[in-house]
N, C-alpha and C positions, 0 to 999 in steps of 0.2 A: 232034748237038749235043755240043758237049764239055763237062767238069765247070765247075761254077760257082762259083769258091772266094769267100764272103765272111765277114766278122767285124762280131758287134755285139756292143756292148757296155752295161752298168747298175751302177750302185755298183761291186764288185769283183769281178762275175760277166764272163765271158769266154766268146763262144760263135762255134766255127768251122762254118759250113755249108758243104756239097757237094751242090750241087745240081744231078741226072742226069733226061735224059730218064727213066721209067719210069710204074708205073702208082699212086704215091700213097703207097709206105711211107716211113715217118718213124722212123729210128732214132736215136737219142740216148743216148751214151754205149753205145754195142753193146746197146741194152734197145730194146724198141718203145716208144713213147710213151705209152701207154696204162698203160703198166706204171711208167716212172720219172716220168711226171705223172698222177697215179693222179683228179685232179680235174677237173672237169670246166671250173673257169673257166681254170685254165692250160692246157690243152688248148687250149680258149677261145682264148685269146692267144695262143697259137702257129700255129693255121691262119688267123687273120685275117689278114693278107697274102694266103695261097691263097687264100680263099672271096671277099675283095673284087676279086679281079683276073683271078675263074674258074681259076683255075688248081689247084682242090685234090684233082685227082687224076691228073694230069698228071706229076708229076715224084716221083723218087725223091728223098729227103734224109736225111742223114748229118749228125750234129752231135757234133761234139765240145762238150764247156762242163763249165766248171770253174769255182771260186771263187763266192762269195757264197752267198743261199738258193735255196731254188724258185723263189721268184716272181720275184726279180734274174735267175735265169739263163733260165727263162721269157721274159721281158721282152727279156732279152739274145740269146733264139734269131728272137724276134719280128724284130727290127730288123737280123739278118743276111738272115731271109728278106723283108724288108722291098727288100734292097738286090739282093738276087738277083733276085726282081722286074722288079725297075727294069733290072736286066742283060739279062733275058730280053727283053723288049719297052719300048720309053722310053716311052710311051704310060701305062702303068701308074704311073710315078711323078704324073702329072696326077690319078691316083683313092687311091694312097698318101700323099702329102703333104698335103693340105684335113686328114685324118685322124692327124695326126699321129705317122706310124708310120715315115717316118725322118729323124724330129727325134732326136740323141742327147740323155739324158736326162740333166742334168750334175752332179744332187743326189748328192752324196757323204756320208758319216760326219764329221762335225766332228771332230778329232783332241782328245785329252784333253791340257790346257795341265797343266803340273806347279805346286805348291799347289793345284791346284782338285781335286773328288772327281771332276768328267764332265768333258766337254768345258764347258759353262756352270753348271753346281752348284758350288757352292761346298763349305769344309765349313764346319762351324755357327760361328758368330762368337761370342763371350762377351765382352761389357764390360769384367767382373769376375773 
């Protein structure tokens, strides 16, 4: 089997997977997983795709991810391996899709309009 290049993406987070025959390690940014998602529900989210579709000690994976928090790039490693998945076997997109894990997720940051103090705050109004 040769490598499995795919991309997911969450707000402004960016995550490239490589996904190799092997026996189950998950590197992420050259760290083991364990180490740069140090929690257990991100963890959590990142093998869901593996553990719902058997596959979670089957394959080697390589991630790049950049930009946004933990949880955006989390989320964003989820939905490439979501899609490598679905590459391995098509079958699997029938038990990933009900579950909505690759549905992109399209909620963004509201951009900050100028006079205003946020994106929708205002700053304070006086009569007088």
């Amino acid at each position: 089997m040769e490598v499995i290049h795919k991309i997911g993406r969450r707000k402004t987070a960016v995550a490239r997977a490589y996904v190799s025959q092997g026996s189950g390690n998950i590197t992420i940014n050259k760290k083991d997983m364990a180490v740069y998602f140090p929690t257990a529900a991100l963890q959590y989210k990142i093998n869901q795709p593996l553990v719902m579709t058997n596959n979670d000690g089957n394959f080697d994976i390589t991630v790049n991810v950049y930009g946004g928090g933990i949880t955006g790039q989390a989320e964003a490693i989820r939905l490439a391996l979501s899609r490598a998945m679905c590459e391995v076997d098509a079958e699997n997109r029938g038990i990933l899709k009900p579950e909505g894990l690759l549905t992109r997720d399209p909620r963004m940051v509201e951009r900050k309009k100028f006079g205003q103090k946020k994106a929708r705050k205002k700053f304070q109004f006086s009569k007088r």
